[in-house]
Each structure stands twice: as C-alpha cells, then as structure tokens.
Rosetta silent file (secondary structure, phi, psi, omega in degrees, C-alpha in Angstrom):
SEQUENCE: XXXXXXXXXXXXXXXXXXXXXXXXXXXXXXXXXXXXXXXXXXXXXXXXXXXXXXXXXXXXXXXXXXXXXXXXXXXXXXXXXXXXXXXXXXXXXXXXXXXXXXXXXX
SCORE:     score description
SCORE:     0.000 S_00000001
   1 L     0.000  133.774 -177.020   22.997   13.857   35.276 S_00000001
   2 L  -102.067  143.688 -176.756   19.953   13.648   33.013 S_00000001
   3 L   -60.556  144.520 -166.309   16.923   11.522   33.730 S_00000001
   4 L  -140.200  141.291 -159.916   16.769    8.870   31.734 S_00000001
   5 L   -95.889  100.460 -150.922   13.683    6.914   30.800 S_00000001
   6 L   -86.443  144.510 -173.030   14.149    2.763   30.515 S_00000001
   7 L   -50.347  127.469  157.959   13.611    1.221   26.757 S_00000001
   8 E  -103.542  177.616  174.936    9.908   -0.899   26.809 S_00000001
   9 E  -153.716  110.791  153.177    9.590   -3.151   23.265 S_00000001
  10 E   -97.904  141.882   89.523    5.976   -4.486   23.078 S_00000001
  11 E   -15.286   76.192 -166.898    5.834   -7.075   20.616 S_00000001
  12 E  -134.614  131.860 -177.838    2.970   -8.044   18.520 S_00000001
  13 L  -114.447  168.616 -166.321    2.392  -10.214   15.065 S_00000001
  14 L  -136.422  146.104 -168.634   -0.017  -10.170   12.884 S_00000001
  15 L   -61.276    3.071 -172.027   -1.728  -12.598   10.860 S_00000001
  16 L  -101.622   -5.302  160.909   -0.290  -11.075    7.737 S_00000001
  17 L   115.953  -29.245  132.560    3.500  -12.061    8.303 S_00000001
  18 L    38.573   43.343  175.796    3.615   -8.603   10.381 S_00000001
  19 E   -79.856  134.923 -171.358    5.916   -7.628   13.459 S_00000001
  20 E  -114.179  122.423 -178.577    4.422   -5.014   15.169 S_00000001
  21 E  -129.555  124.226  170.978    7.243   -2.949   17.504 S_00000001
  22 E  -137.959  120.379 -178.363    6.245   -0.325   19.717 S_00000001
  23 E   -82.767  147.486  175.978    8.953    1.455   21.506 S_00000001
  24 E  -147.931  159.450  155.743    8.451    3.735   24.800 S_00000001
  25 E    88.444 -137.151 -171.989   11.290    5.509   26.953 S_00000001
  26 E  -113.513  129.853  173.431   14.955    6.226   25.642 S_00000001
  27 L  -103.333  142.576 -147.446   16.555    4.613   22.781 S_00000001
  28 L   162.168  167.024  162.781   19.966    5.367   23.676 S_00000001
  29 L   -53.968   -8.547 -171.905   23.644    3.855   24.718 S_00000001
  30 L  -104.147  -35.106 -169.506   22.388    2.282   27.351 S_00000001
  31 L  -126.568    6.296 -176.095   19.080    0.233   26.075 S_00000001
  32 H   -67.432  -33.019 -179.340   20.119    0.123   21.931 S_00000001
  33 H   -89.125   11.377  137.046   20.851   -3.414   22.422 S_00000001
  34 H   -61.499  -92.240 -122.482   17.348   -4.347   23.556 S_00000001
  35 H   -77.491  -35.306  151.077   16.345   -3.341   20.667 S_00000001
  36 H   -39.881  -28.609  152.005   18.830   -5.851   18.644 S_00000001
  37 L   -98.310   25.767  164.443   17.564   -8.518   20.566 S_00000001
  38 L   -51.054  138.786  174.019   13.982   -8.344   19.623 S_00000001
  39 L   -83.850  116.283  160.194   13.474  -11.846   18.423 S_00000001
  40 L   -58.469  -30.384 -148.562   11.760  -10.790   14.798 S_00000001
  41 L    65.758 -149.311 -143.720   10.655  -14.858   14.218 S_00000001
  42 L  -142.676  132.827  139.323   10.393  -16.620   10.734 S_00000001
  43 L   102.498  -19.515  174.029    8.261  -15.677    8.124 S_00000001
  44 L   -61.317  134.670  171.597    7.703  -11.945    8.527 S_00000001
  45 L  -121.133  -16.302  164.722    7.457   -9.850    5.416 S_00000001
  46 E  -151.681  143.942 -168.859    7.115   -6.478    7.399 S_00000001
  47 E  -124.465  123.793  156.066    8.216   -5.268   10.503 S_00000001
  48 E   -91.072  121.733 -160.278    6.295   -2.330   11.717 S_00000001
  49 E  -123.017  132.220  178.844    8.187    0.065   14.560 S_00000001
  50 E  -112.814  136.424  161.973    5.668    2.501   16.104 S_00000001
  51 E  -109.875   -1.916  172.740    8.427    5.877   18.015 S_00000001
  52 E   -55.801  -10.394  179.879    5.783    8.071   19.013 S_00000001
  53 E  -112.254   30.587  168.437    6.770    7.110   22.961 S_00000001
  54 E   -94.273  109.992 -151.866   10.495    7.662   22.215 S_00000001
  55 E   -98.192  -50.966 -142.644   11.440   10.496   24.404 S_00000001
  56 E  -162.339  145.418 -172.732   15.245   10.486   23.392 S_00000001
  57 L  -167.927  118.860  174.711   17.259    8.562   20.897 S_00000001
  58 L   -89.343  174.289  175.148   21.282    8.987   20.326 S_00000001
  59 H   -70.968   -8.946 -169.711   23.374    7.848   17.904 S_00000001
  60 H   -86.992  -49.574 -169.126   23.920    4.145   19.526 S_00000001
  61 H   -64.075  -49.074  157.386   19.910    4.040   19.349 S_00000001
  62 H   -41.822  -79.649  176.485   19.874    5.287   15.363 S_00000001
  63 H   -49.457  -12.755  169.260   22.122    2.419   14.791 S_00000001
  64 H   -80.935  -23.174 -151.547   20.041   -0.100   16.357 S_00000001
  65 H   -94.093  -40.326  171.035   17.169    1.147   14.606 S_00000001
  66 H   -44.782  -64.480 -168.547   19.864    0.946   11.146 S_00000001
  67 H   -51.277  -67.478  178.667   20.775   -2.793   12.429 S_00000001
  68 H   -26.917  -76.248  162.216   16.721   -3.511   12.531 S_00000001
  69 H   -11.721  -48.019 -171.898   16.587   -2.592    8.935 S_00000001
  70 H   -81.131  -32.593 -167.019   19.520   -4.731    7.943 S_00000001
  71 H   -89.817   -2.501  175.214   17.812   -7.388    9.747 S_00000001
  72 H   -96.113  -33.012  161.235   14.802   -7.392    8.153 S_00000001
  73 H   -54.392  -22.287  164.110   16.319   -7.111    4.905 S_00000001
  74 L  -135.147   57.138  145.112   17.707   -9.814    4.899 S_00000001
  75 L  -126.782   65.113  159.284   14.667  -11.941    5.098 S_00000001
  76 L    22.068   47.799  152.247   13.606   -9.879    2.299 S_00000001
  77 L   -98.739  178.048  176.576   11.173   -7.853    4.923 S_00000001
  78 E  -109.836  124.108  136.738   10.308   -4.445    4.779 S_00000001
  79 E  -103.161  115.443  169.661   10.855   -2.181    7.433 S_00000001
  80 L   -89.359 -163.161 -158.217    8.502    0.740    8.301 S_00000001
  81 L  -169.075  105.475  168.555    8.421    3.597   11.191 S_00000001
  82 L  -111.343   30.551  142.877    4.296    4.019   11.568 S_00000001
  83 L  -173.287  141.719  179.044    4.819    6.375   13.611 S_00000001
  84 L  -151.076  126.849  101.880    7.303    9.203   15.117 S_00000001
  85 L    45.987  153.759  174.539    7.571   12.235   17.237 S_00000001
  86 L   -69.678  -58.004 -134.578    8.177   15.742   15.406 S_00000001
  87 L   -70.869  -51.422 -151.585   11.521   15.752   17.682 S_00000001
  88 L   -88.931  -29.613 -161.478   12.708   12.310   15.958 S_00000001
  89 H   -82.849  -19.599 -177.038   11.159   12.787   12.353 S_00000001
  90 H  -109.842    5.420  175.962   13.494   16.136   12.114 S_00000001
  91 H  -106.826   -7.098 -154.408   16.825   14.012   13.995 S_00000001
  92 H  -105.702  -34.889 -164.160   15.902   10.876   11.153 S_00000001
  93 L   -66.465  -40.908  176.134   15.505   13.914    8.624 S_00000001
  94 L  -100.175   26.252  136.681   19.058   15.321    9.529 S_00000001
  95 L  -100.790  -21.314  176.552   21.039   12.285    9.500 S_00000001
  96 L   114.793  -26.532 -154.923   19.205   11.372    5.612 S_00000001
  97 L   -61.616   17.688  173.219   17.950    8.054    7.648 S_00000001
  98 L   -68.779  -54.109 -175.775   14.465    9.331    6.414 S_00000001
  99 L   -65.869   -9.512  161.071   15.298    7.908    3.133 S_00000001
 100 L   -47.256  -66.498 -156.247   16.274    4.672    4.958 S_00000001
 101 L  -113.538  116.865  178.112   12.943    4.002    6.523 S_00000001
 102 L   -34.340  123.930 -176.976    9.461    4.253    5.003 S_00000001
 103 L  -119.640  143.445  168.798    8.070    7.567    7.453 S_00000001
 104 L   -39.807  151.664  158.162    4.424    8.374    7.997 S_00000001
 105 L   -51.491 -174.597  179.950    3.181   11.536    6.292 S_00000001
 106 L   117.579    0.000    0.000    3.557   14.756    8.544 S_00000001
C-alpha cells in the first residue's frame, strides 16, 4: 500500500481580484474533490494555483485541476499554475494540459 500524503488548500485573495491556491500533499482519487470545493468567491479575474508541494497527482487530480479551469472560465477568470515540480511540469507536459494552463518558465 503506498503512503499517501493528505490534500492541504491554503486560500488567499488579493486586492487585485486574485485567488491565490497553494496546494501541499497528494492530489489524487481520494482528495480531487477538495479541490472542487474551493469556494473561488465573486469577482476574481485570476486564480493563481501554486504545485510546488504536490508530491503525487493522478488522473482524478488532473481533472480537478481541468474542472478549476472551467470554473474560472466561466467568470471570465484566468487560470495560472505559478508554480510546479519538475515531476508534474513533465506529467502536465505529457497529457498536452501544458497548453491548458499558463506554466512558469523552467
């Protein structure tokens, strides 16, 4: 059985219309729908997701991270990924979802 690491979501806004998401632990079958039931608010024009403390992330976690996307879209936000892991930036690169989500340099 493999150790498995439980999903944190800090939450933070910014005075600029801003959600700031910072992920730790496992994104995974088990914890993607935390991350669907981040309350985003009203009013947001970008949601910022920092993944550098994302140990492990499956396909049920990719799709949560797709459903974030959809949901920001359509309150005509933007979603970015200000940060990611080598390990996740080469699993977002080999599904294509790089071209989904605005990725840091690196």
């Amino acid at each position: 059985m493999l150790d498995r690491t439980p999903l944190q979501i800090e939450i933070a806004s910014s005075d600029g219309g801003t959600v700031q998401l910072a992920l730790r632990g496992d994104l995974d079958f088990g914890t993607a729908g935390e991350l669907s039931a981040v309350p985003l608010g009203e009013g947001f024009e970008r949601v910022d997701v920092d993944l550098s403390e994302v140990g492990f992330v499956d396909s049920s976690g990719l799709a949560a991270l797709v459903r974030l996307h959809q949901r920001a879209a359509a309150e005509d936000a933007v979603l970015r990924v200000v940060a990611v892991t080598p390990y996740l930036r080469s699993m977002l690169r080999m599904t294509a979802l790089d071209r989904l989500f605005s990725l840091p340099p690196g």
